[in-house]
C-alpha positions in Angstrom: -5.4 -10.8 85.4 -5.9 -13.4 82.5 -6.2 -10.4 79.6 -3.0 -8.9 81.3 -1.7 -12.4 81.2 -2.3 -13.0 77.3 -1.1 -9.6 76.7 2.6 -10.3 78.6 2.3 -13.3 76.2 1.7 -11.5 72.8 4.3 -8.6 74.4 6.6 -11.7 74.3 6.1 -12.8 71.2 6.0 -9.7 69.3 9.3 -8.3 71.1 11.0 -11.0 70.6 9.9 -12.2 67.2 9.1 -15.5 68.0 7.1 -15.9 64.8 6.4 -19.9 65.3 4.9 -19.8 68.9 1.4 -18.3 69.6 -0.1 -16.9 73.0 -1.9 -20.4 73.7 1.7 -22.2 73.6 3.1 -20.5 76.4 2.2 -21.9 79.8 1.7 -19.4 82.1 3.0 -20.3 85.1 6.2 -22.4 83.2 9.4 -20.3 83.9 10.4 -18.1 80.8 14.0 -18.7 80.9 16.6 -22.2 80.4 13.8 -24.3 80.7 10.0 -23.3 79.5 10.2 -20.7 76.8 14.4 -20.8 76.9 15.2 -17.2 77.0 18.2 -16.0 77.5 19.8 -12.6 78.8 19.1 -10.7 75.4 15.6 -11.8 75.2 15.5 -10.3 79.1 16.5 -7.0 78.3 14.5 -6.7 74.8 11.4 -7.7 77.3 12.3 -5.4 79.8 12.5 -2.7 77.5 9.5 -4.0 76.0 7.7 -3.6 79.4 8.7 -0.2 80.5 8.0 1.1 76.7 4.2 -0.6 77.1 3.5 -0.4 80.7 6.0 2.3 81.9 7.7 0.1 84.7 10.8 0.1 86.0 12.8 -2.7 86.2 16.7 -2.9 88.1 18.8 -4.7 85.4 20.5 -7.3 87.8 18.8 -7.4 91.1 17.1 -10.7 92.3 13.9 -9.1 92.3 13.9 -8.6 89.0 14.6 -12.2 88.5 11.9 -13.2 90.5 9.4 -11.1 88.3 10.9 -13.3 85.3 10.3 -16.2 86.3 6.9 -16.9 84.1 4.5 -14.5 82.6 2.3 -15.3 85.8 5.1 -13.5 87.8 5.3 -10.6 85.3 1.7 -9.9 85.3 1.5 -9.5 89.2 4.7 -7.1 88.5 2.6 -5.2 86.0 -0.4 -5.0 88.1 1.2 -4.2 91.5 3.1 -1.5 89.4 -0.2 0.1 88.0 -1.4 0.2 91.3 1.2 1.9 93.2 
């Protein structure tokens, strides 16, 4: 779970061009959005598109599950691995 964890983070990054923050400087469990990282709703659907396009998961656009898988790159990864599973 930690390599799919650092790659969420990288995914992040690269996606979203955050050129001044590396992998190590996101916490894993802190939430991704307002506080923690401070996404917004752009950065949300550049990620989602981001994760389908890498991972080929579907993600609702505005349910509260989807929310729920946002809410740190911990949450995300369990997404991502529940997802390969199924």
């Amino acid at each position: 779970m930690q390599a799919l964890e650092h790659e969420i983070k990288e995914l992040i990054i690269t996606s979203l061009s955050l050129e001044d923050i590396t992998p190590a400087d996101i916490d894993t469990a802190a939430p991704l959005f307002v506080e923690g990282l401070g996404l917004d709703s752009i950065d949300a659907l550049e990620l989602g598109l981001a994760l389908q396009k890498r991972y080929g998961v579907s993600l609702s656009a505005d349910s509260q599950e989807t929310r729920r898988h946002f809410a740190s790159v911990q949450a995300l990864a369990e997404f991502v691995a529940s997802q390969r599973q199924a």
